[in-house]
N, C-alpha and C positions, 0 to 999 in steps of 0.2 A: 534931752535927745539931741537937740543941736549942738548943743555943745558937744558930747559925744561924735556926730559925726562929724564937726570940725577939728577935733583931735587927730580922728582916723585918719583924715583927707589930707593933713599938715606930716602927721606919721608916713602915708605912704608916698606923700611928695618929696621930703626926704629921703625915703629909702630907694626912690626912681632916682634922684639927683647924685647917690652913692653910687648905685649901680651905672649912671651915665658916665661917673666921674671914674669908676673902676674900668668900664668897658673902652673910655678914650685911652685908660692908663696898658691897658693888655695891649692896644693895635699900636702904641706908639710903642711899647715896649719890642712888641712882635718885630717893627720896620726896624728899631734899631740892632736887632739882633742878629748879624748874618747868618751866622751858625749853629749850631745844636751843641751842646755839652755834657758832659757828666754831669748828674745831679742824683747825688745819695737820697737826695727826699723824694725824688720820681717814687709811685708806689707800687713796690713791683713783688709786693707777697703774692701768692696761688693761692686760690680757692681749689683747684686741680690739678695736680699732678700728676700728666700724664705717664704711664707703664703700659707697656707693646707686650702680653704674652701670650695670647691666643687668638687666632683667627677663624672667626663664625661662616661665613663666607665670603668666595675667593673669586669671586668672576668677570672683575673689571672687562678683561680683554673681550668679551662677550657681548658687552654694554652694561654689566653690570656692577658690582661695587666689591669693594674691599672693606670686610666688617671686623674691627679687632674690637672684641669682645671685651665691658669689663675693667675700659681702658683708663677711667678713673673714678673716683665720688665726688659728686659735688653735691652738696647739703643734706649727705648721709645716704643718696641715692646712687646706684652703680650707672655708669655711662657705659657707651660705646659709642667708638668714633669710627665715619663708614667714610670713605674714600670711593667720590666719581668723579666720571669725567661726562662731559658733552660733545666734546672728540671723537672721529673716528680711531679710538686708540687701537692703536696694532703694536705688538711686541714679539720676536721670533719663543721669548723667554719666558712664558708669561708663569710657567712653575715657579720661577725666581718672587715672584709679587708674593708679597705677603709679608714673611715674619725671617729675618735674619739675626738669632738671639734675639737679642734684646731690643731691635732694633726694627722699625716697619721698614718695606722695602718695596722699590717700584723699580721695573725693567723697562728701560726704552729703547730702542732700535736709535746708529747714528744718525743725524742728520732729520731728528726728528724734536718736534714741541708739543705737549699736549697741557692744556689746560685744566687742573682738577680744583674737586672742593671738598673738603675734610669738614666734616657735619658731626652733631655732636646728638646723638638718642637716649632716650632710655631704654636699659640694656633689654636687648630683644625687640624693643618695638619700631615702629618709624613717628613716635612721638618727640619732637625737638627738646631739647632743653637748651638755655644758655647759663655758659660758665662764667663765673664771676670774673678769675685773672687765670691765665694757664702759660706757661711754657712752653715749646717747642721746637726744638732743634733741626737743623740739618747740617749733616756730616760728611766729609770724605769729596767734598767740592774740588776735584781735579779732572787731570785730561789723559793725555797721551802727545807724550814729547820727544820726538826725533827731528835734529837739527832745527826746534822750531816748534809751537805749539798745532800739533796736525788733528787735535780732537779736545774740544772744552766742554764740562759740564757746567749749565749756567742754572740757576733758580732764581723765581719772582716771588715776591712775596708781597700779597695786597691786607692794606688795611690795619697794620700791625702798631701800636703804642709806639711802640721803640725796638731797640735791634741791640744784639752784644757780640762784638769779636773780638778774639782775642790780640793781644797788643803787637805781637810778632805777621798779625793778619794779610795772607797770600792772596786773597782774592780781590780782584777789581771791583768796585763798586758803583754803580750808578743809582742814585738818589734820588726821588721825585715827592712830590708833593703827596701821594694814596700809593707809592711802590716805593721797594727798593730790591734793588738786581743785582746777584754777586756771579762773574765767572770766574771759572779758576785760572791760575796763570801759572801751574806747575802742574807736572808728569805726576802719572802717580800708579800704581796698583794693588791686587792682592795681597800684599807683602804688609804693606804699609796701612790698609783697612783696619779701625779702631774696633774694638771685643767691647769694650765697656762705657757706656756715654758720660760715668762719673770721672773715669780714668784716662784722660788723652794724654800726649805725650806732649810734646811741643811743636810737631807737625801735625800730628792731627787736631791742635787747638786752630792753626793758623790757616787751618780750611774746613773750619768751621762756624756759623752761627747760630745765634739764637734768638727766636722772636718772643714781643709778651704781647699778649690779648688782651682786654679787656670787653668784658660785658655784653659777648656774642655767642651766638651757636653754631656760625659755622667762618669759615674763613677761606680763601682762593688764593692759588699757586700755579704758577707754571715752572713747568720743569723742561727742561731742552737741552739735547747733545747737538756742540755743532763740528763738523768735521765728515771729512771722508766716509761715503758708508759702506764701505768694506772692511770697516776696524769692526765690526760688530756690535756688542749691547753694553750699556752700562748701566748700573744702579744707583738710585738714588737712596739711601740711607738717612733715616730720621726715629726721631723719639723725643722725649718730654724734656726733664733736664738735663743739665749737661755739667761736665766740667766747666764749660764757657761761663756760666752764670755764676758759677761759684770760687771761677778763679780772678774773674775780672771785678776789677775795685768800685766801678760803679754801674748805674744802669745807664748807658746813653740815648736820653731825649731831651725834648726840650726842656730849657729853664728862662723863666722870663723874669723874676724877682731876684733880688738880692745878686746879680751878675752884670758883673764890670768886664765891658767888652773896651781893651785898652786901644789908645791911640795915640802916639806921642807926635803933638803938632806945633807945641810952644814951652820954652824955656824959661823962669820966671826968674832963677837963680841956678848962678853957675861958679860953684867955689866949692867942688868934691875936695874934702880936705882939707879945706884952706889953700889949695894951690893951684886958686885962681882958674878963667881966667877974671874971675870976675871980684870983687871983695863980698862981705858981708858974713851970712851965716854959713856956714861950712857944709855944703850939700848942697848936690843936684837937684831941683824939683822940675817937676814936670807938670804945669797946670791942666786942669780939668781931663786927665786922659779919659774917663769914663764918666759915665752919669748912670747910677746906679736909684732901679726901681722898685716899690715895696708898696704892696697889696693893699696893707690897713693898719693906718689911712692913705688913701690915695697919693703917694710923695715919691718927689724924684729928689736923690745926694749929688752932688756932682763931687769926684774927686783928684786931687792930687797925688802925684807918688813922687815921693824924695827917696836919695838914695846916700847917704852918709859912712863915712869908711868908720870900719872898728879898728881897723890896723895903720901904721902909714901908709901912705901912700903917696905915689912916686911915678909922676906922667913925662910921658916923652914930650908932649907936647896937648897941654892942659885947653889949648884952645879948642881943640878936636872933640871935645865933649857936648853933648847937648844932642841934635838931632841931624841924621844923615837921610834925607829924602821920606822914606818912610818910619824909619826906624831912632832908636835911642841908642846915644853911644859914648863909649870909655873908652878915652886911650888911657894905655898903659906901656911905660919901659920896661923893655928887653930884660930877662934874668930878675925879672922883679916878680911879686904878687901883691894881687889887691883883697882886702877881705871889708865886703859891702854891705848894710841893710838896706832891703830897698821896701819902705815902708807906707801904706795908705795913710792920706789925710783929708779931713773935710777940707774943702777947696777954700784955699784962703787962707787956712787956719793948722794948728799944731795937735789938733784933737785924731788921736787914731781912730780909725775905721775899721770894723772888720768887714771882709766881702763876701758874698754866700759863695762865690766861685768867680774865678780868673783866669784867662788862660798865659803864659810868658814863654814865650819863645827866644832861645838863641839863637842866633845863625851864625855859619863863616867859620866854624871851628877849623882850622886848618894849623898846618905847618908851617915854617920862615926855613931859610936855609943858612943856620941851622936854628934851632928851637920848635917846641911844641907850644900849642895851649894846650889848658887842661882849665875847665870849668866845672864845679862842685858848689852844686845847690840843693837847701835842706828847704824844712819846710812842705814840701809837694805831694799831694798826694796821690799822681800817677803822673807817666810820662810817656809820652811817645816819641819814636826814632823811626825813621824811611825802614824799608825792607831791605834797602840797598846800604846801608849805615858804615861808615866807613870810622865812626868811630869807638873807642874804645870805652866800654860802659860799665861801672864796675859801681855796685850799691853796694853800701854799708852805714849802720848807725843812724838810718833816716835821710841818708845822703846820698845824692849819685853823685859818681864822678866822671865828665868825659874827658879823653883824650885823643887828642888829632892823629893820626898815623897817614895823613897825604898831603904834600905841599901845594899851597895854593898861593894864586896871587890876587891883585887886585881888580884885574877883567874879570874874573869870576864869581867875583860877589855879588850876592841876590840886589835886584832892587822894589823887590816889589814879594813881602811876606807871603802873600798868595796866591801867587803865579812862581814856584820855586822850580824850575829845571831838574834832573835826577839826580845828579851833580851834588846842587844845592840841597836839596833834599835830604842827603847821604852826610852831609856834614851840621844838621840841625836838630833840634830837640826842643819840641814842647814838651811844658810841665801843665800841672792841675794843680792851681792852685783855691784851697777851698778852707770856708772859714777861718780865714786868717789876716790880722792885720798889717803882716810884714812877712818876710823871707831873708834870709844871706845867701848870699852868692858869693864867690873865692872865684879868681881870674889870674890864672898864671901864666907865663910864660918862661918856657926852659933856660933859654938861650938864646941868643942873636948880639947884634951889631951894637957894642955902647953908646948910647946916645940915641939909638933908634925906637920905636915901638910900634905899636899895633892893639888895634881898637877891638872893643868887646861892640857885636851889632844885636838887639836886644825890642821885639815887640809883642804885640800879645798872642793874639790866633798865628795861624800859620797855616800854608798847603799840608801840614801832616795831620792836624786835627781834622779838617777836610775828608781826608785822607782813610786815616784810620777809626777816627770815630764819629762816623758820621748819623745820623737820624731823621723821619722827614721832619721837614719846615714846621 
């Protein structure tokens, strides 16, 4: 018997020392992570799926609720999900509440917020259930625009896994730790109102989102028109899934394993090519940009990223390589191109790495007078570009390609990845880079001055990840 319980007692001291040794490895993973990212492995199947097509009772505006009947199964059982509020809610419209197609619908008078909560029953009773994983959308996020935005519909959403917009995404967003807040920043009306939540167009993907739940019964929103209130009532429009989830490449929350948050802070060798400025092995490295973390066993990689030409190449001035303040940089002569692999290594060493996810930013795409860049990078499995994107973006073959179409010069260039200006913004392009141990990158320039050139500027996150895909902490 003692011996037994000295097995036990060495077993579960162990298995406390794993779990101490995972739990230091998640908080340091956490602090080193600024940002949220795509992660394919997020688990984002439905136990529920929710469908809007009849309404049992309709009496919010009274103090009472809004019952759509029916509205999913979860483990073979019919739901209904009842919408209240604790608000003194008032609406001039309150027939509008309820069922618009396919779609549930609430009416709020302008210059007003109400608070609700979407509860989850068994169909007819006031018995709770909670749903394993569910979907939920909200659509048609805009305002009223004359010379200026004179009326925004804004939505909160508490407590949600993660969030999906789509990549072209119009609305502003504020992010918090238990919320996230989208207002619109475009006009909109009647006209343009989506009929089907698998069917959006490309405006109505871009004022739209979609939330996932996990393992609740009910969930809290606030809904608010701000502006003028003599523009009258607007709707807010929602339902289960959406095209958003099923057009967009991943699910955005956090990832804390297998993800290389790059930082280019030191040079280890400098001879892309062979042409210097430095001798040795022919390639850029980059020591330790990341430090990459994995579950079980409890281990931190730390890595390098080298960048080695397939093609010649041919620098205006080869000292210019290496690193610019925050960033990682190539020059390149005028009327030339470079064609790059820029490849993961364990730190030190010639052993490829793969990474569960990366994020790589370019900046500075711009014009010379005369000549363009054009950057064409494979590999990626999604990309984002500003709303305000000044450049020319044309996929094919697993590849995008940008091209500059505005002359810039060198006061204009970003210095700081995540603090980018509109400006900056408009000439940038994060990629997703995912399970993968390397990428190529192609860097041209049209045209210009012989003997002259111009630098490719190149790091990881960026304000447009920020930006566009963001999730809480």
């Amino acid at each position: 018997m003692q011996i037994l319980i000295f097995v036990c007692l060495c077993a579960g001291s162990w298995a406390s020392l794993q779990d101490d040794k995972l739990s230091l490895l998640q908080r340091t993973v956490s602090r080193r992570s600024r940002l949220t990212s795509p992660d394919t492995r997020c688990e984002a199947a439905t136990s529920c799926k929710i469908a809007l097509s009849k309404v049992t009772k309709n009496d919010l505006d009274k103090g009472g609720e809004i019952r759509y009947s029916e509205a999913c199964v979860e483990k073979g059982e019919k739901v209904d999900l009842v919408v209240t509020t604790t608000s003194d809610y008032v609406t001039k419209k309150p027939w509008l509440n309820g069922l618009k197609g396919p779609y549930g619908n609430i009416n709020l008078n302008a210059q007003t917020g109400y608070d609700f909560t979407f509860s989850f029953y068994k169909s007819g009773t006031t018995t709770s259930v909670e749903i394993g994983a569910f979907h939920f959308t909200i659509f048609d996020i805009d305002g009223w625009y004359k010379g200026g935005m004179r009326q925004q519909e804004s939505v909160t959403f508490f407590g949600s896994e993660h969030f999906l917009v789509g990549q072209n995404c119009e609305l502003h967003r504020q992010i918090e730790a238990t919320q996230s807040t989208f207002t619109a920043t475009t006009g909109g009306g009647y006209q343009d109102n989506p009929k089907n939540p698998m069917e959006l167009t490309s405006k109505q993907l871009s004022r739209s989102v979609t939330f996932f739940y996990k393992d609740v019964s009910s969930f809290k929103a606030k809904f608010e028109i701000k502006g003028y209130s003599k523009l009258g009532t607007r709707n807010f429009m929602f339902a289960g899934e959406s095209a958003v989830s099923t057009s967009c490449t991943a699910a955005v929350c956090p990832q804390k394993f297998g993800r290389c948050d790059m930082e280019f802070t030191k040079v280890i060798q400098n001879n892309l090519g062979g042409k210097g400025p430095q001798t040795g092995a022919p390639e850029l490295r980059y020591e330790a940009v990341c430090t990459v973390a994995h579950a079980s066993p409890p281990t931190f990689d730390t890595l390098d990223l080298a960048v080695t030409s397939v093609s010649d190449y041919v620098p205006a001035k080869s000292i210019k390589n290496g690193i610019r303040g925050k960033y990682g940089t190539i020059n390149l002569m005028n009327s030339n191109k470079g064609d790059w692999l820029f490849s993961f290594y364990k730190s030190g060493t010639n052993i490829p790495y793969t990474v569960g996810y990366a994020a790589f930013s370019i900046f500075d795409i711009d014009s010379g007078n005369p000549g363009k860049e054009i950057v064409t990078l494979g590999g990626y499995k999604s990309f984002t570009v500003g709303n305000e994107t000044e450049l020319l973006v044309e996929s094919s073959g697993g590849s995008l390609k940008l091209t500059s179409t505005t002359l810039g010069i060198e006061a204009d260039n970003p210095s700081d990845p995540m603090a980018l200006t509109v400006q900056q913004r408009a000439r940038s392009v994060t990629f997703d880079i995912e399970s993968a141990a390397s990428f190529p990158l192609t860097f041209e320039i049209t045209n210009g001055d012989v003997g002259t050139g111009r630098n490719l500027l190149f790091a990881g996150s960026s304000s447009l990840t920020e930006m566009c895909l963001s999730s809480k902490p």
